[in-house]
N, C-alpha and C positions, 0 to 999 in steps of 0.2 A: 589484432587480437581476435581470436575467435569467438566468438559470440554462445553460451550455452545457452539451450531449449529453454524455454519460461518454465517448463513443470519442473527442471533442476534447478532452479534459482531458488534460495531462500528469502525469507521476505525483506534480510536485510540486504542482500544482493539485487531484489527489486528494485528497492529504493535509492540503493546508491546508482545505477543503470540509469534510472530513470532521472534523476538529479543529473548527469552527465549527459543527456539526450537533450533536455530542457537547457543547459548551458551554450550545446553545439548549436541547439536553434535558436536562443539568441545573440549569440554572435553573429548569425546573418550569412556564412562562408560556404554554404553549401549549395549544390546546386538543388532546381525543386526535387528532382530525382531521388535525392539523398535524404531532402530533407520531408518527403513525404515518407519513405522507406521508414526511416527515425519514427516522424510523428504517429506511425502505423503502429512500430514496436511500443512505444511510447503508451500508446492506447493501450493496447495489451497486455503490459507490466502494471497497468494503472489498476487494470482490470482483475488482474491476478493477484495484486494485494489487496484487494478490497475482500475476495471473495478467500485470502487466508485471514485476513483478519474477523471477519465474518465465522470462521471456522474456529479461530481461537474463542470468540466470543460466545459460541456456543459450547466450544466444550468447557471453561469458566463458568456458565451458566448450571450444566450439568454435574459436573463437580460440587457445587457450591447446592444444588437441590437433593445428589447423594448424600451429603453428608448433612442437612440440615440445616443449615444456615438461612440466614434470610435472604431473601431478593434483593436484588441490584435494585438502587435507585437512584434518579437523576440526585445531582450534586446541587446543591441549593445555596449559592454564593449570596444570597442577603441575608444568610442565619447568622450572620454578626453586626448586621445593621440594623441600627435603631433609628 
């Protein structure tokens, strides 16, 4: 299967790539050749969703300061602990 450029990938096409790279390298079956090649792409995909998700998170942010809304805040998991 031929492999598409990272900047065509979407970020659920990353992920799922990237989940399959991660599987063939623990299996152990490749040679380092291959299996250095993988962990290269691997890096790269890892790289490319951080910095889309990074992008969605800004324009969320931006959306959400056009229209008024309040700021994001961390989630506070002891607000129902007493």
């Amino acid at each position: 299967m031929a492999k598409k450029k990272l900047e065509n990938l979407s970020f659920e096409e990353s992920l799922h790539e990237l989940d399959t790279i991660v599987q063939s390298l623990e299996q152990g079956d490749l040679s380092l050749e291959e299996s250095m090649a993988l962990f290269e792409r691997g890096l790269n995909l890892s790289q490319l969703s951080q910095v889309k998700l990074q992008t969605a998170e800004q324009k969320v942010q931006l959306l959400l300061d056009k229209n008024g809304s309040p700021q994001l805040t961390d989630f506070d998991t002891s607000a129902g602990e007493n």
